[in-house]
C-alpha positions in Angstrom: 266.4 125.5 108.7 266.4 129.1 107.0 268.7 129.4 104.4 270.3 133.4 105.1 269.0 135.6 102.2 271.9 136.3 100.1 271.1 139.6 98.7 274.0 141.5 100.0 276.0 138.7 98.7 274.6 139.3 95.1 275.1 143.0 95.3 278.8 142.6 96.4 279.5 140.3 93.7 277.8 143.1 91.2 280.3 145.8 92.5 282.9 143.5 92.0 282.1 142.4 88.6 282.3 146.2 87.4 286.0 146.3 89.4 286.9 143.4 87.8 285.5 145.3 84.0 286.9 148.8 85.2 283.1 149.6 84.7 282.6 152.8 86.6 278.4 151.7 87.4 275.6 150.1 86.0 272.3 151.5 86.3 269.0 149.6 86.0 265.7 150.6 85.9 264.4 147.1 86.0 262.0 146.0 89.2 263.0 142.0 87.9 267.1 143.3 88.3 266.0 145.5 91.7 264.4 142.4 93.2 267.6 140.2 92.8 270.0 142.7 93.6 268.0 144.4 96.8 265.6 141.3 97.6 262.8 144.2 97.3 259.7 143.9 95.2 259.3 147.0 93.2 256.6 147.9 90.4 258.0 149.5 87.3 258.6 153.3 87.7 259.2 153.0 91.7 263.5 153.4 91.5 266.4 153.4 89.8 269.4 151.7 90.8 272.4 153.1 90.3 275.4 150.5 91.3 279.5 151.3 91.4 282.2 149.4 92.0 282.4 151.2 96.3 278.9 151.5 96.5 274.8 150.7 95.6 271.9 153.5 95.2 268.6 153.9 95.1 267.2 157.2 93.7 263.8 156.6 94.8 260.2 158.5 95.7 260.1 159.6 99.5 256.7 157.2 99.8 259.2 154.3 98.8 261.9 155.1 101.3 260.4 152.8 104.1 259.9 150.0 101.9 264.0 149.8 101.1 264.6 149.2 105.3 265.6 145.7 104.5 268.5 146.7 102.1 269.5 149.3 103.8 272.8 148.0 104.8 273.9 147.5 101.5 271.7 149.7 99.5 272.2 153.4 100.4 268.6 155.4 98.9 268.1 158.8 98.2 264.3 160.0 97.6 264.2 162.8 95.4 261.0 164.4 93.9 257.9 162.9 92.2 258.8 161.8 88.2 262.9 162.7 88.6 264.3 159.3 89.6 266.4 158.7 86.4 267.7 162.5 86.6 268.4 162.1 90.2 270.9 158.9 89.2 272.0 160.7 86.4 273.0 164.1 88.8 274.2 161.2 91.0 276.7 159.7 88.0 277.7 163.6 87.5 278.5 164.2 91.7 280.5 160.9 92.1 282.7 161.6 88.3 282.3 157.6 87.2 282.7 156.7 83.9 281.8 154.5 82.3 278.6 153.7 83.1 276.3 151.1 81.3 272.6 150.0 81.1 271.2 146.9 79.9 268.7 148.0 76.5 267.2 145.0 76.8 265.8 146.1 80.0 264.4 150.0 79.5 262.2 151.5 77.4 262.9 153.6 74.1 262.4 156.8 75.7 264.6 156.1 78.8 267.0 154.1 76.6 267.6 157.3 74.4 267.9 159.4 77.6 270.8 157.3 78.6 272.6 157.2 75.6 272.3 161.0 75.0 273.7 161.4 78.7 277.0 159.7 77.7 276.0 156.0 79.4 276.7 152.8 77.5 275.0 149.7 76.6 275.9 146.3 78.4 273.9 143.5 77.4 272.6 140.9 79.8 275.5 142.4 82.8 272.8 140.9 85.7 271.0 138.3 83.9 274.7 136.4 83.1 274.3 136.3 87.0 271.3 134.9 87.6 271.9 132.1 85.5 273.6 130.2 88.7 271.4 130.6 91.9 272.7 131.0 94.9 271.6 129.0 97.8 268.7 131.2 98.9 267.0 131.2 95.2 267.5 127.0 95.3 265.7 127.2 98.4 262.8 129.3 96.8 262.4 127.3 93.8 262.7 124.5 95.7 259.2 125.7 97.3 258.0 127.0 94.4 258.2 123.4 92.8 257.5 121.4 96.0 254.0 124.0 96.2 252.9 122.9 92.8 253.6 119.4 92.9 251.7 119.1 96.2 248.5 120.6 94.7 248.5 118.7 91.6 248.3 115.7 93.6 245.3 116.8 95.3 244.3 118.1 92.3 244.2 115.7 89.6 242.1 112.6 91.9 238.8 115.5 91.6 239.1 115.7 88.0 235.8 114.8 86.5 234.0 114.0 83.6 232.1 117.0 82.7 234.2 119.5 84.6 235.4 122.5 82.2 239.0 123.0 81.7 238.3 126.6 83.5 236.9 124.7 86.2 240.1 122.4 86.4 242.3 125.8 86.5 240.4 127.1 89.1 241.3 124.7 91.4 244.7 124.4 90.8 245.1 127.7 91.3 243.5 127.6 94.8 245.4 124.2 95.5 248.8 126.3 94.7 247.7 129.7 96.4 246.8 128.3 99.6 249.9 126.2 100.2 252.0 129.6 99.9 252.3 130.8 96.4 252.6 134.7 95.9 250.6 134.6 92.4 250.0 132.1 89.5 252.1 133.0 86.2 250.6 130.3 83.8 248.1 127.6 84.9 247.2 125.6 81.6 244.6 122.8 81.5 244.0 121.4 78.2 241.1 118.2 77.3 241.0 116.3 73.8 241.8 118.3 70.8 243.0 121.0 72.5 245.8 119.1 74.3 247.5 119.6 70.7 247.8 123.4 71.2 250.8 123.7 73.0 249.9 127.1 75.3 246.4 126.8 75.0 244.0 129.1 76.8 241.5 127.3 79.0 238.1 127.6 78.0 234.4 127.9 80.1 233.1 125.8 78.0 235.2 122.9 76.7 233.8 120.0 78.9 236.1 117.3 79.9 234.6 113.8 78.2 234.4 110.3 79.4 237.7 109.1 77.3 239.9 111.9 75.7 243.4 113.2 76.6 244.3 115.5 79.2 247.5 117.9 79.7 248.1 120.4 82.3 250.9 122.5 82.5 251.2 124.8 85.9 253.6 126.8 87.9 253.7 129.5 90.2 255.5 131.9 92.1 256.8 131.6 95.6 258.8 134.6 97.3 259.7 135.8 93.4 260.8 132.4 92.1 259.1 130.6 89.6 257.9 126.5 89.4 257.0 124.9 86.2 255.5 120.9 85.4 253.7 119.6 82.6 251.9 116.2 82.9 249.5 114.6 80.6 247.5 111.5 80.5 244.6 109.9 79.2 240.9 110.9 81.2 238.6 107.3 81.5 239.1 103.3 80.9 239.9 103.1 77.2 243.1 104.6 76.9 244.5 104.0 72.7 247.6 101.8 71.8 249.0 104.7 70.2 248.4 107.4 73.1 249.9 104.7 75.2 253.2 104.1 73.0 253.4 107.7 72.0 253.3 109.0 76.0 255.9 105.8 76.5 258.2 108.0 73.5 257.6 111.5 74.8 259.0 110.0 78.3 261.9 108.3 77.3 262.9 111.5 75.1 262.5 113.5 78.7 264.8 110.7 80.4 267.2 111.2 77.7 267.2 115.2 78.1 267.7 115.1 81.6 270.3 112.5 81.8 272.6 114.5 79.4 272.1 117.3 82.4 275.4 118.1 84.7 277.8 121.1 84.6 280.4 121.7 81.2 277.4 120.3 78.8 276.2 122.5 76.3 272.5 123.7 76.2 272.1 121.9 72.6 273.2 118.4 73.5 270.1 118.4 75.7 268.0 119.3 73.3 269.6 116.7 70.7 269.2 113.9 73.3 265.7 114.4 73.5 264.8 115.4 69.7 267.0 112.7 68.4 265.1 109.7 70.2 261.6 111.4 69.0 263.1 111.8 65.3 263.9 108.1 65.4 260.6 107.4 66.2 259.7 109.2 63.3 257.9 112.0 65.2 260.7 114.8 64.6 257.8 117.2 62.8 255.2 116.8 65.6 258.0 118.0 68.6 258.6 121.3 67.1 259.5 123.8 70.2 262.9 123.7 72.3 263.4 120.6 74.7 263.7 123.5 77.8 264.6 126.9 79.4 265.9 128.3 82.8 263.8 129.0 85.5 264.1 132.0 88.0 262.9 135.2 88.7 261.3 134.8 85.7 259.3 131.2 84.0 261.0 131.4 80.7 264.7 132.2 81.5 268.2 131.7 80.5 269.4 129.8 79.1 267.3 128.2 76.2 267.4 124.6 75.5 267.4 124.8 72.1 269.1 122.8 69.0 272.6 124.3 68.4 272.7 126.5 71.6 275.9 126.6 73.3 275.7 127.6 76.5 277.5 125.7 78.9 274.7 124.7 81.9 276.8 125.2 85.3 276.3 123.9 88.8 273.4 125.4 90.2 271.6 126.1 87.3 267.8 125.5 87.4 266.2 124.4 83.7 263.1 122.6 82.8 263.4 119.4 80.1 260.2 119.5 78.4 259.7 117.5 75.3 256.5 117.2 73.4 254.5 115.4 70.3 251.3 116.8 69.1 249.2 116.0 66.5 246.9 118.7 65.4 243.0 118.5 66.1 243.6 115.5 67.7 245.7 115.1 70.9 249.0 116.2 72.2 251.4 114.5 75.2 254.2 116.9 76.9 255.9 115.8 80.1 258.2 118.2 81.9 260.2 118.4 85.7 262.5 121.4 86.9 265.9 120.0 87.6 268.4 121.6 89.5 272.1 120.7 87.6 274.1 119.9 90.4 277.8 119.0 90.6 277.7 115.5 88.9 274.5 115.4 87.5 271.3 116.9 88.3 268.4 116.5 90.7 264.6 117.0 90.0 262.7 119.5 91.6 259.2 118.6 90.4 
């Protein structure tokens, strides 16, 4: 069954948030903010939004008008000329008398950001991306997909996988596994043999040949409907697998076991990270896991929040995060297993 697209939902809650803040209306140049808020896919430069607290605009080009249809009944756009979008919201701010009205900095230019400022708006950090932390049933649903469509091709995938193949080859297909079971585009698509399964966001190569006994790590995602997937798995390529990749890959997944069990709502970002890094640092590995244990996924791959050492964002129902811990040893192998977990209302549930 179709789960109803919630845009209108996301947009009303918006408008009430600035109510709530006596914020007079937020404006956001952003096509990552436009797509969430509109459930529109808009290039950079295509619209401004200007939201209040009664209503939702977008100051658009007239070649862009049609392509709103689907928001219209929440969205009201205007199409003014060629290159005067962000003067058309600000003579827009100026008709309707609100004040005050913010922008996220984060999210604009210089130019446009001094523009703002100079027109009396405000800064308001991280206003839309507080509420995209916690998806809404529709955004489950996509990254639900997202995940299901790259799990599903890595397990038709990884059975081809050769010895002589390059790790370009290897990409390749994963890519055309993911994009013909739906995927919109592929954001990252790592594939990593031997020595080079060490370098944590490695670039594949058209050259590096895949050998008869050596380790392997792939780490994939892609895009469905604007929502991002993202797995790591790693393993050893032929019959002769080493006692120490063996215990080491046995380390790196009880560390992800650890991270994910400490997931479910009112924990704080950093004990997840601790549960994982602790159990490596025991095993005396500590220097060799040196990035953060996980992130949120979304709209974009790397999202809010971080799981990091000492962060303390509280994860909430709803919330989708990868746990992603890793050893590597430098010119010689590495081993990083990750899942996308949904935290749900007593725990969480894995994705991937």
């Amino acid at each position: 069954m179709a789960i109803k697209d919630l845009t209108s939902v996301r947009m009303a809650d918006l408008r009430r948030l600035l109510k709530d803040g006596a914020v007079g209306g937020y404006l956001t140049v952003c096509p990552l903010e436009q797509r969430y808020l509109s459930g529109v896919e808009l290039s950079a430069g295509e619209a401004v939004f200007l939201i209040t607290p009664k209503k939702a605009y977008c100051i658009t080009k007239k070649l862009i008008v049609s392509k709103m249809a689907p928001a219209k009944k929440f969205l009201q756009t205007v199409d003014v000329p060629y290159g005067s979008m962000l003067n058309g919201a600000l003579a827009k701010i100026k008709e309707l008398g609100i004040k005050p009205v913010v922008f996220d900095p984060a999210l604009t230019d210089y130019a446009t950001g001094a523009l703002l400022l100079k027109a009396g708006l405000s800064r308001a950090d991280g206003l839309v991306q507080e509420m995209r932390r916690q998806k809404y049933a529709d955004e489950v649903a996509k990254l639900r997909k997202a995940c299901q469509i790259a799990k599903d091709a890595f397990a038709e995938v990884k059975p081809q996988i050769k010895t002589g193949m390059t790790e370009e080859d290897v990409r390749i297909l994963m890519a055309l596994a993911m994009l013909k079971r739906g995927a919109d585009s592929i954001p990252f698509n790592i594939v990593c043999f031997g020595e080079n399964t060490a370098d944590c966001h490695h670039t594949p190569s058209k050259t590096r040949k895949l050998k008869k006994n050596e380790a392997v790590l792939m780490d994939f995602g892609c895009f469905y409907e604007g929502y991002t997937s993202d797995i790591t798995r790693s393993w050893w390529h032929g019959d002769k697998e080493p006692a120490e990749y063996t215990r080491i890959w046995n380390i790196v997944e009880a560390a992800r076991r650890a991270g994910v069990k400490t997931l479910r709502p009112g924990v704080q970002a950093g004990e997840v990270d601790a549960a994982a890094r602790q159990l490596i640092t025991k095993a005396g590995y500590g220097k060799e896991f040196f990035h953060t244990v996980g992130h949120g996924i979304g709209l974009e791959e790397h999202d809010a929040p971080i799981l990091r050492a000492g962060a303390t964002d509280v994860l909430e129902e709803n919330y989708v995060v990868t746990v992603e811990p890793g050893i590597y040893f430098t010119h010689k192998w590495g081993i990083r297993l990750e899942d996308s977990l949904l935290i749900t209302k007593t725990g969480s549930k894995k994705l991937t």
